[in-house]
C-alpha positions as CSV (number, residue, x, y, z in Angstrom):
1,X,-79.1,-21.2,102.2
2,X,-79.6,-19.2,99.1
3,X,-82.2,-22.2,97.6
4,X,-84.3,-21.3,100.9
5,X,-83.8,-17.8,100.4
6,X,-84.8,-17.5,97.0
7,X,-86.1,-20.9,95.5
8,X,-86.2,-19.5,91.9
9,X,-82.4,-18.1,91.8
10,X,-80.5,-19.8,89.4
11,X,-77.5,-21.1,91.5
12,X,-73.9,-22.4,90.9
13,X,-71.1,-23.7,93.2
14,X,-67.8,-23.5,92.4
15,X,-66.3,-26.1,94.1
16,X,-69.3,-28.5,92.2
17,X,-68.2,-26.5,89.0
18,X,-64.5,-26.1,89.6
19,X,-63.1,-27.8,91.7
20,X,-59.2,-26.6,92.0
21,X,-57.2,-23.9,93.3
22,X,-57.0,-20.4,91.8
23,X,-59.6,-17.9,93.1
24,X,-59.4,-16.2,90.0
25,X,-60.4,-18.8,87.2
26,X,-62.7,-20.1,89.5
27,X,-65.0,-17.0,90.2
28,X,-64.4,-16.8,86.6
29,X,-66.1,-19.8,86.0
30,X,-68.7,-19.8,88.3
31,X,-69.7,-16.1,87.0
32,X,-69.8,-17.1,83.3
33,X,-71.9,-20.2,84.1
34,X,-74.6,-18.4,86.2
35,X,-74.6,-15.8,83.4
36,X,-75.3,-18.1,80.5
37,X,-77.4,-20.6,83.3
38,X,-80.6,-19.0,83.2
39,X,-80.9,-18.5,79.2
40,X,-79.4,-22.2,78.7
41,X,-81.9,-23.8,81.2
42,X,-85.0,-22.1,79.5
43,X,-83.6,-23.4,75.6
44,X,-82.6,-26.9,76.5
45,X,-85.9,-27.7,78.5
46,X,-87.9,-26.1,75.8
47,X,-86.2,-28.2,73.7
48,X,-86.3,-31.6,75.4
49,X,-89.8,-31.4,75.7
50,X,-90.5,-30.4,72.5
51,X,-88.7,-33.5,70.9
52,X,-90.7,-35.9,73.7
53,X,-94.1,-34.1,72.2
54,X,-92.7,-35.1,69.1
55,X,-92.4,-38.7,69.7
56,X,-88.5,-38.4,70.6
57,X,-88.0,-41.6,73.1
58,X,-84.2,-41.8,73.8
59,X,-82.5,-39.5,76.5
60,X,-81.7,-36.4,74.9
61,X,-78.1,-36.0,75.3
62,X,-76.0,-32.3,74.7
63,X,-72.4,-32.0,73.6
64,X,-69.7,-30.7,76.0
65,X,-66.0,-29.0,75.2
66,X,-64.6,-31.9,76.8
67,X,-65.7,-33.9,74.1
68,X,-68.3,-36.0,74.6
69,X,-71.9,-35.5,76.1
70,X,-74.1,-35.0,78.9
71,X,-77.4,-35.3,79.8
72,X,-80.0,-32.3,80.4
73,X,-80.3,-32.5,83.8
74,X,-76.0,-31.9,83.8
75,X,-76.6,-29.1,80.9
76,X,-78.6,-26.9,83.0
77,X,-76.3,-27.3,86.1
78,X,-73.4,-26.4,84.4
79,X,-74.2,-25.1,80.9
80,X,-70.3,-23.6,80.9
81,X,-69.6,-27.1,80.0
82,X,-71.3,-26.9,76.8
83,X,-69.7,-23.8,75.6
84,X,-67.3,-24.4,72.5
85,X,-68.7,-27.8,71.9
86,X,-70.0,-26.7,68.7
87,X,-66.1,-26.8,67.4
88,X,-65.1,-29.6,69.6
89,X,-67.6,-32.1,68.2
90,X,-65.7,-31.5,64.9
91,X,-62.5,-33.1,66.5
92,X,-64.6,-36.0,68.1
93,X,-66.1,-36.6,64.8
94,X,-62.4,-36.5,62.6
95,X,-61.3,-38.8,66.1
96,X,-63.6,-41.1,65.0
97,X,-63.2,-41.4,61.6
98,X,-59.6,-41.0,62.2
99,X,-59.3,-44.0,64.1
100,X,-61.5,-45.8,60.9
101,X,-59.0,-45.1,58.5
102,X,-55.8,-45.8,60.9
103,X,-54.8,-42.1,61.4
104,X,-53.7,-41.7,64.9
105,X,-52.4,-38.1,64.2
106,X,-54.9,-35.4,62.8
107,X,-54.9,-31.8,62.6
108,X,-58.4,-30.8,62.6
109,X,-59.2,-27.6,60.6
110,X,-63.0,-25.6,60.5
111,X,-63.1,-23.1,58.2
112,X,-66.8,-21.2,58.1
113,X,-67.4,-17.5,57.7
114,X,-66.1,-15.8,60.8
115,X,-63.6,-18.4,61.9
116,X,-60.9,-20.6,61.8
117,X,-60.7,-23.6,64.4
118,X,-57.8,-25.9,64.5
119,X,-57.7,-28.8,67.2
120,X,-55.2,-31.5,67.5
121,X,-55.6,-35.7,67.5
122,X,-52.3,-36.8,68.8
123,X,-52.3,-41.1,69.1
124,X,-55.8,-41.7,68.6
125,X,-56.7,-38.8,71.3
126,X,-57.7,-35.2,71.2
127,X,-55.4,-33.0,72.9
128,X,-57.2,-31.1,75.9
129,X,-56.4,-28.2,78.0
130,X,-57.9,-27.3,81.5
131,X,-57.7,-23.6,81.1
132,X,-60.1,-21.9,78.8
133,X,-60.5,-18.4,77.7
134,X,-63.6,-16.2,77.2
135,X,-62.0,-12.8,75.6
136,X,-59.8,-11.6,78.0
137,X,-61.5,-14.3,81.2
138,X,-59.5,-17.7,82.5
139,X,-61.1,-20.1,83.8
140,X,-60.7,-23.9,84.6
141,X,-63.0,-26.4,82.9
142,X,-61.4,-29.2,81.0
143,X,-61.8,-29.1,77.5
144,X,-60.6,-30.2,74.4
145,X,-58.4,-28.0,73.2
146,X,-59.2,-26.0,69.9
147,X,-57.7,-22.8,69.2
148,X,-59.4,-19.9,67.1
149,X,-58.2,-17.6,64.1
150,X,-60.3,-14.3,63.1
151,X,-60.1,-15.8,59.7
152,X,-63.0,-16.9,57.6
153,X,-64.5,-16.6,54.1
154,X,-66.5,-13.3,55.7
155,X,-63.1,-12.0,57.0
156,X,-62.8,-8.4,55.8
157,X,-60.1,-7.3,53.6
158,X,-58.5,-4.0,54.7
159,X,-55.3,-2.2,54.0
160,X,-53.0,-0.6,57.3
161,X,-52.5,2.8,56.7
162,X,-49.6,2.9,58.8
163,X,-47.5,0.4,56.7
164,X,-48.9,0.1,53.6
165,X,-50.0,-3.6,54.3
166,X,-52.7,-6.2,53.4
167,X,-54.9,-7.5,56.2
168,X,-57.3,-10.0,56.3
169,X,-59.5,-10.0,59.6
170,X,-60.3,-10.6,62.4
171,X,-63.1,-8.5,61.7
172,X,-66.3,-10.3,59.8
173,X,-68.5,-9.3,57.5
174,X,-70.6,-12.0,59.0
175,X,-74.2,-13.7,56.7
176,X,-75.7,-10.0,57.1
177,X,-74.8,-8.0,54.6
178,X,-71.8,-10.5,54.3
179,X,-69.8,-10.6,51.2
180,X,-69.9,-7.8,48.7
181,X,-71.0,-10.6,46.2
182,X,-73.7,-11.4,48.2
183,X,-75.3,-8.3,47.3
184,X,-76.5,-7.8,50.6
185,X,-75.6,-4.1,50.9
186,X,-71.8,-5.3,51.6
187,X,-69.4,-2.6,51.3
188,X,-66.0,-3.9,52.3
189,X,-64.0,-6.9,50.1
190,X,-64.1,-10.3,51.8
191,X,-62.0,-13.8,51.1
192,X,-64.8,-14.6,49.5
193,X,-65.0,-12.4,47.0
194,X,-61.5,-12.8,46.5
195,X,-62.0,-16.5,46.0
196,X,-65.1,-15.3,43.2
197,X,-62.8,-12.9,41.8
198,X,-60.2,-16.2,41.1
199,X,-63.0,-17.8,40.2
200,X,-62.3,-20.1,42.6
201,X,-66.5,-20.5,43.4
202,X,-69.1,-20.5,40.3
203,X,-70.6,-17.4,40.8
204,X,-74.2,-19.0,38.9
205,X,-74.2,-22.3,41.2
206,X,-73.0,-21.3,44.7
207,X,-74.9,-23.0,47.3
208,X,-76.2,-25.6,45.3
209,X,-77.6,-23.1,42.9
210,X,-79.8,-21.4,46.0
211,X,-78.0,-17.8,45.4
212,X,-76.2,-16.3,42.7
213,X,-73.0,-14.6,43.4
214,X,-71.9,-10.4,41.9
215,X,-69.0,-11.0,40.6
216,X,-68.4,-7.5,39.0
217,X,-69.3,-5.7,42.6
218,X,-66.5,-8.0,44.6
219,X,-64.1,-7.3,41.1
220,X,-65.2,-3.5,41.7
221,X,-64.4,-3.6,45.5
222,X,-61.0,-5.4,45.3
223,X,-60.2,-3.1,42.5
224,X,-59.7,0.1,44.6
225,X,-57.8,-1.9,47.0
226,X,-55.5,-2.6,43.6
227,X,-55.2,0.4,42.9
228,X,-54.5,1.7,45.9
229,X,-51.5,-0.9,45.8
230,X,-50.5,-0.6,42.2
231,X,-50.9,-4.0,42.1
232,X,-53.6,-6.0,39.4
233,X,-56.5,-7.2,40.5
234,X,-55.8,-10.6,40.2
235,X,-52.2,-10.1,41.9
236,X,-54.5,-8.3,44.6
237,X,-57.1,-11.3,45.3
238,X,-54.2,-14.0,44.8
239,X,-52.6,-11.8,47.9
240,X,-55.6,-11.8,49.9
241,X,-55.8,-15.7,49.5
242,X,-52.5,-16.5,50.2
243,X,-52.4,-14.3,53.3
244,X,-55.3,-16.0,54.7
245,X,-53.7,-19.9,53.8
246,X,-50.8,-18.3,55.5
247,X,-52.7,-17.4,59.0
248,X,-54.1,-20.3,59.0
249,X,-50.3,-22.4,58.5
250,X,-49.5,-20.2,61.5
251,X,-51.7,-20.9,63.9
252,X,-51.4,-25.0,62.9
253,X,-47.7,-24.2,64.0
254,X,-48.8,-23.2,67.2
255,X,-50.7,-25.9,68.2
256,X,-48.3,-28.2,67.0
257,X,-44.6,-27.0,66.9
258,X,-45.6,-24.6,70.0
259,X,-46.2,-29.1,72.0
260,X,-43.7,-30.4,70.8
261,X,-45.5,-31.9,67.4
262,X,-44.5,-31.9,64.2
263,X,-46.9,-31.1,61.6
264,X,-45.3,-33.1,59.2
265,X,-46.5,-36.4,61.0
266,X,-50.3,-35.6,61.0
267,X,-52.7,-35.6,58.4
268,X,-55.3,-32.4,58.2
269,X,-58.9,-33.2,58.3
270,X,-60.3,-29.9,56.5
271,X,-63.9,-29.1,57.0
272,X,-66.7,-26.2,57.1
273,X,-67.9,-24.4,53.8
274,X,-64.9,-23.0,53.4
275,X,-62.3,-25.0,54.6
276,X,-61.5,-27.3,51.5
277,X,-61.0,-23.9,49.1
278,X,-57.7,-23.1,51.0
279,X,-56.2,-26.2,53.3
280,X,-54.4,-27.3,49.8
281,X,-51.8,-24.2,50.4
282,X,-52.3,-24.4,53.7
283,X,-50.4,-27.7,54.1
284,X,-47.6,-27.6,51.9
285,X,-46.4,-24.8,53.5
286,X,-46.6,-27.2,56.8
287,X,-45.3,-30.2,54.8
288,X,-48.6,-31.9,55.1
289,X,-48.6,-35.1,53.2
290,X,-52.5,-35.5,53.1
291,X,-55.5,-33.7,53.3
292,X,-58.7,-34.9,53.7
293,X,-62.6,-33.6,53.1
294,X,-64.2,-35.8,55.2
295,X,-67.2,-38.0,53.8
296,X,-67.3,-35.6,51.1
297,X,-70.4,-33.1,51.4
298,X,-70.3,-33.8,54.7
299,X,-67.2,-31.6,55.6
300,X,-69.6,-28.7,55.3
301,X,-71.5,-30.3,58.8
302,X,-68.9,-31.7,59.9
303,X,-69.5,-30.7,63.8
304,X,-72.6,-32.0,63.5
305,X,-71.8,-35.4,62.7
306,X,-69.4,-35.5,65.1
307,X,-71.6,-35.0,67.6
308,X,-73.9,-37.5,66.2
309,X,-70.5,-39.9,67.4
310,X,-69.6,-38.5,70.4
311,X,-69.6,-40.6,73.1
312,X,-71.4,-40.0,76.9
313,X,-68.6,-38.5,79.2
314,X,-68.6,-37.0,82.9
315,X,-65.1,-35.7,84.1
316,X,-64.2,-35.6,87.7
317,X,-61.2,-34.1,89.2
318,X,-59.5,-33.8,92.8
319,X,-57.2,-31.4,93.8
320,X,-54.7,-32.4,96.2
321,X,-51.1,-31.0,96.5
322,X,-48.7,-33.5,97.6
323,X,-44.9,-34.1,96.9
324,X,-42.6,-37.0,96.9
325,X,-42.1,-39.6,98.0
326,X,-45.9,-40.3,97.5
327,X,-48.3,-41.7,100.1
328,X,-49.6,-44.4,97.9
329,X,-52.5,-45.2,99.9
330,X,-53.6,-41.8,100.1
331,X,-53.3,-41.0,96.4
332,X,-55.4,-44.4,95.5
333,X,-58.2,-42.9,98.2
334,X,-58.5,-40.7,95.9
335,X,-58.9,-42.3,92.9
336,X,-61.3,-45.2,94.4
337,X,-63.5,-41.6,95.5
338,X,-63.1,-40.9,91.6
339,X,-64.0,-43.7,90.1
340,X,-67.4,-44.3,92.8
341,X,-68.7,-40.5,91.2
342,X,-68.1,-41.8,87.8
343,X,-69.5,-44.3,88.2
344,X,-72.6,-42.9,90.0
345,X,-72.8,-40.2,86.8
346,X,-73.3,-43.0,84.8
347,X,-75.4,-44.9,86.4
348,X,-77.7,-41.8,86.7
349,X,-77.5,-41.5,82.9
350,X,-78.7,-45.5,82.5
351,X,-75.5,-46.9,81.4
352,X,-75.4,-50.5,82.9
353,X,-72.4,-51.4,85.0
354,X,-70.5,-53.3,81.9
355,X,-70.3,-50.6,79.6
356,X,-68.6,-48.0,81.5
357,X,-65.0,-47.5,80.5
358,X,-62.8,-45.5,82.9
359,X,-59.9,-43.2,82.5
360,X,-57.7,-41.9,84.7
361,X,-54.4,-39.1,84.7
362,X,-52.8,-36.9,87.2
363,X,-51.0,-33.5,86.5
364,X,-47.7,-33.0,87.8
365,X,-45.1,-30.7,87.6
366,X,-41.4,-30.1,89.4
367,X,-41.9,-28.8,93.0
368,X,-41.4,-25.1,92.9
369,X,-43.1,-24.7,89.4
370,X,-46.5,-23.4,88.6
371,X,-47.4,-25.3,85.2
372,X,-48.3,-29.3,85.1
373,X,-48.3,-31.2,82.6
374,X,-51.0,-34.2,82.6
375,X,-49.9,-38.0,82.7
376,X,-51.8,-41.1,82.2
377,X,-52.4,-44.1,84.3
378,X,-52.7,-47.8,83.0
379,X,-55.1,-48.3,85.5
380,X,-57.1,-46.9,88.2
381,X,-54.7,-47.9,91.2
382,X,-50.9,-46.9,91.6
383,X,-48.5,-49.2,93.6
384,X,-44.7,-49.1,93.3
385,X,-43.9,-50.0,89.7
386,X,-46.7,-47.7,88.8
387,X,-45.1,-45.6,90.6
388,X,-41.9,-45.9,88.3
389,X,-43.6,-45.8,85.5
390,X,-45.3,-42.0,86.3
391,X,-42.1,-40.7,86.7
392,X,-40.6,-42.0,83.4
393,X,-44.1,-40.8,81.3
394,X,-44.0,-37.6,83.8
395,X,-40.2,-37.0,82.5
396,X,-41.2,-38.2,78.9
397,X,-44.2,-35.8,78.5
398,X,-42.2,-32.8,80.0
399,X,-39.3,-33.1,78.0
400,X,-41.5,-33.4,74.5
401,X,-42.9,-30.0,75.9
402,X,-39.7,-28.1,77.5
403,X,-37.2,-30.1,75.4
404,X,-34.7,-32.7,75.7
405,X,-32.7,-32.8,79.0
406,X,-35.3,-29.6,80.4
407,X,-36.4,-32.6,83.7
408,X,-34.1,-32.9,86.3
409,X,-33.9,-35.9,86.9
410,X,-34.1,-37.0,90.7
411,X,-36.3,-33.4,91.2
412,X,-38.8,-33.7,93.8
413,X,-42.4,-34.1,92.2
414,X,-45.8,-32.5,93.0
415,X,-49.2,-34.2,92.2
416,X,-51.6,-31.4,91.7
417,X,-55.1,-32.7,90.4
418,X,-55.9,-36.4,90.4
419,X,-58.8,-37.1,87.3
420,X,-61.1,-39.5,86.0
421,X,-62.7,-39.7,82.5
422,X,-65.6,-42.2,82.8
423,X,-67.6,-42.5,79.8
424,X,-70.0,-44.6,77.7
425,X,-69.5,-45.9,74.0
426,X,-72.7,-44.5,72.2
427,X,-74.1,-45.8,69.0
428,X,-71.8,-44.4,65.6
429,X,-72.8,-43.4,62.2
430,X,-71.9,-46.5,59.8
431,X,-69.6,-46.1,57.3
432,X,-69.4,-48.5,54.8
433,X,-66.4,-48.8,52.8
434,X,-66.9,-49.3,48.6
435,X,-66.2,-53.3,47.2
436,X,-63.8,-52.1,44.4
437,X,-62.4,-49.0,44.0
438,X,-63.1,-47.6,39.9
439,X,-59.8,-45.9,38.4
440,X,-62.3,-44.5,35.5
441,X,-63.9,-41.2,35.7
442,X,-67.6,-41.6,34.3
443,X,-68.3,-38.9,31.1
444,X,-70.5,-36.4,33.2
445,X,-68.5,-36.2,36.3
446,X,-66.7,-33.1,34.2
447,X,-69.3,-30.4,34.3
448,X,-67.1,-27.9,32.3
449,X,-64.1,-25.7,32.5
450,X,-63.8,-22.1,34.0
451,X,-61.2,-19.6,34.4
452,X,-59.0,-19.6,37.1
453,X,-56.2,-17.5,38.0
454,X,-53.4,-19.7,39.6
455,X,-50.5,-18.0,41.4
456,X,-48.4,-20.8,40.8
457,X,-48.3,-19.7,37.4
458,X,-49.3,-16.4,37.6
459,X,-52.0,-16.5,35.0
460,X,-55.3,-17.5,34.3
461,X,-56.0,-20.9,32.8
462,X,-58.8,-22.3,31.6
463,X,-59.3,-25.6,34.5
464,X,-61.5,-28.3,34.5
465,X,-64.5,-28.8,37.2
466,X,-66.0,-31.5,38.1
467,X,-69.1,-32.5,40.2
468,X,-68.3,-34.1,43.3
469,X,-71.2,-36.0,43.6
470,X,-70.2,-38.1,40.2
471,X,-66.4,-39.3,41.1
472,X,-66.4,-42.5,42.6
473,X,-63.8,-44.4,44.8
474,X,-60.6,-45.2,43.3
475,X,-61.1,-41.6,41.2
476,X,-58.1,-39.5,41.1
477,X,-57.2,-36.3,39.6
478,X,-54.2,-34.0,38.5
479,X,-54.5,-30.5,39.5
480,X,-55.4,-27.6,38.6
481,X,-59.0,-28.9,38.9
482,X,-61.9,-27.9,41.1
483,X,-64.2,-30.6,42.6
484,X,-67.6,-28.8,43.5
485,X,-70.9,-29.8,46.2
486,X,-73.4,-28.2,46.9
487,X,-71.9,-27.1,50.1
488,X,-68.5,-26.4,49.5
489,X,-65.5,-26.2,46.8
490,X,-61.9,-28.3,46.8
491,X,-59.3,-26.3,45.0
492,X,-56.6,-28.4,43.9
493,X,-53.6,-26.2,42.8
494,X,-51.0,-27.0,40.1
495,X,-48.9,-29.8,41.3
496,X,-51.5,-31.2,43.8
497,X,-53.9,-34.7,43.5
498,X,-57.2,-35.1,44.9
499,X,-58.6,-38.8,44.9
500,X,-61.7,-40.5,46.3
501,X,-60.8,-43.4,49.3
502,X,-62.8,-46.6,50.1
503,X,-64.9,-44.4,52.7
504,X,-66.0,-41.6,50.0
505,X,-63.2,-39.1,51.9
506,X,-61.7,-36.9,48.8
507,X,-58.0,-36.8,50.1
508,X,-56.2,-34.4,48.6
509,X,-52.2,-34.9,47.9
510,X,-50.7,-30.9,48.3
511,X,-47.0,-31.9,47.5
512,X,-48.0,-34.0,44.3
513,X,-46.1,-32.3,42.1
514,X,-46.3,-33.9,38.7
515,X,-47.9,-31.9,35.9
């Protein structure tokens, strides 16, 4: 009715966009989507058919938050779907390197200027949620799940008046006027300047040498801050450092501990500008036995490669309420009706008939309760041992959650929302792993030494740097050192190892120990 009405309205359903219960996330949704829809459609048809003009041939495909892509045509339907997948595509790219080098578990961590995002690769698979937030709005869309700290290198550094305390964010200084280094017209002390002030970033070759950093203006900035705390200056940028590390720990907790996971079996994947200056701390407060800068210089686009690997993907879901004992046949209508719009998505996209790979879970939960937890199928039909076998992985998943002995066993069970992942294996940047890997350090991969202040020891020592771009596979070397690109910094603190793998990744050791 409303396409007849007014043939130019920009129009979304929710039951196309949302299909599940809850009046509230779902208006939610649908609101949000024919907010951003109008903007979205204008940007992404401007920019297919600028790439065609250019001689672009393939489909142009556009990353989603559930982790994978969609066409255009899906993109201006329901651009909602493509919000966060900036951040996401850096968990679908550490998935797929991650399942390279034989690392099921991986904490994914993206520090840039404003932000912090952590995401979570449990088993080879990114952990997703189906309840999102924009500021204070819910609303359903299945995504994967990556959680957000107001901490970045342009996080400003402030003091609470009411208890004499340091804080670090949320609030940004942002690229404009930024950092007080980045003489800008900055006023207020950032991380950033507190990891000049370290010296912690060459203040003549940040950037690749593209902009030169004031040093004396963030000294000068922190300094009142200092004072104000009768503390030193270095004491006072060492504080700011470890404060932000220390957020960051905390909200890795979260998404771990807070699921049942245990930090201490995953390996952080650190990436963004900023992100290899501080995940060293970062993960030996966790216990972290590894951490790795992916691909080297590539950390600093890290999202973007990721979504250069992501992989096509349409999600479908069903809501259906139903208890136990299950009406078998009923429940595999379902998923039969599932699998025929998958497949029909990707048929639309041009994906031949062999190539599609399909997925399917259901969320249950106790009868009586409100929260599910999501269960996987082997397969896309359920008979009697199947049956069995959802009850066991239905009791195995909640009690990881809830704890040991939190299922009652025998409860009456609800199936809530019935879902199929169908998807398409798309083409993958090629890494190519080195012959031999070379214990010797060539001559010129040390570019110098500079003064850093270390609060291990409390004092400023003169460290070694080297240049990223000259260590080699099979290098390795004792901290403190600092192993500089043109996009970003690895700090490796006293009693900590970085090395370069087979794959060009620098992996840092935090809990080395040896000096």
């Amino acid at each position: 009715l409303a396409e007849e009405i007014a043939p130019d309205l920009y129009i979304t359903c929710s039951a196309d966009l949302a299909p599940k219960w809850g009046e509230y996330e779902r208006t939610t949704a649908v609101a949000l989507n024919a907010y951003i829809g109008p903007i979205t459609v204008g940007y992404v048809t401007r920019l297919d058919r600028r790439l065609k003009d250019l001689g672009y041939k393939p489909p142009l495909q556009i990353t989603q938050c559930a982790g994978g892509t969609i066409t255009v045509r899906k993109s201006q339907q329901a651009p909602l779907l493509t919000l966060d997948s900036g951040p996401v595509s850096g968990v679908m790219g550490s998935a797929y390197l991650g399942g390279i080098m034989d690392c099921p578990n991986v904490i994914t961590t993206d520090l840039g200027g404003t932000s912090f995002d952590v995401g979570v690769i449990h088993k080879g698979e990114p952990v997703v949620s189906y309840k999102s937030v924009v500021h204070q709005y819910e609303y359903f869309l299945p995504k994967v799940d990556v959680q957000t700290l107001g901490t970045g290198g342009g996080s400003k550094v402030w003091l609470d008046k009411a208890t004499r305390s340091l804080r670090v964010g949320p609030e940004s200084a942002g690229a404009d006027p930024g950092p007080v280094c980045y003489g800008k017209g900055g006023t207020v002390p950032t991380t950033t300047d507190a990891d000049l002030v370290l010296g912690y970033l060459d203040p003549d070759n940040f950037a690749g040498g593209t902009m030169k950093l004031d040093r004396d203006a963030a000294c000068a900035a922190l300094a009142d801050l200092a004072e104000e705390l009768a503390m030193s200056l270095y004491e006072l940028a060492s504080g700011v450092a470890t404060i932000a590390e220390f957020q960051m720990a905390d909200l890795i907790r979260k998404v771990t501990v807070q699921k049942g996971l245990d930090p201490r079996d995953f390996v952080v994947f650190a990436f963004g500008g900023a992100g290899p200056v501080h995940m060293g701390v970062a993960a030996r407060e966790l216990g972290v036995g590894k951490v790795i800068v992916p691909q080297g210089d590539t950390a600093a686009v890290w999202c973007a490669f990721g979504a250069a690997s992501a992989d096509i993907l349409h999600v479908n879901e069903q809501v259906n309420i139903m208890s136990s004992p299950f009406d078998l046949e009923h429940v595999n209508a379902i998923l039969d009706e599932l699998r025929a719009r998958g497949r029909k998505y990707l048929l639309d996209d041009g994906v031949e008939a062999d190539r599609h790979q399909l997925r399917f879970s259901i969320d249950m939960r106790h009868r009586g309760q409100i929260n599910e937890v999501e269960v996987n199928l082997d397969g896309g039909v359920l008979d009697e041992n199947g049956l069995e076998a959802l009850r066991e992985r239905f009791v195995g998943r909640y009690e990881r959650l809830y704890g040991r002995g939190a299922s009652l066993l025998g409860a009456r069970l609800e199936i809530v929302t019935l879902r199929c992942r169908a998807s398409a294996v798309s083409r993958k940047p090629k890494l190519v792993r080195a012959r031999e890997l070379v214990p010797d350090i060539a001559a010129d991969a040390k570019t110098g030494r500079r003064d850093i202040y270390w609060a291990e020891w409390k004092r400023i020592e003169s460290t070694p740097i080297f240049d990223g771009y000259k260590l080699r596979p099979g290098n390795a070397i004792e901290g403190p050192c600092v192993v500089e690109t043109m996009t970003t910094s690895m700090v490796v603190h006293p009693g900590q190892r970085i090395a370069v793998d087979a794959l060009g990744n620098f992996v840092i050791d935090p809990n080395y120990q040896r000096e």
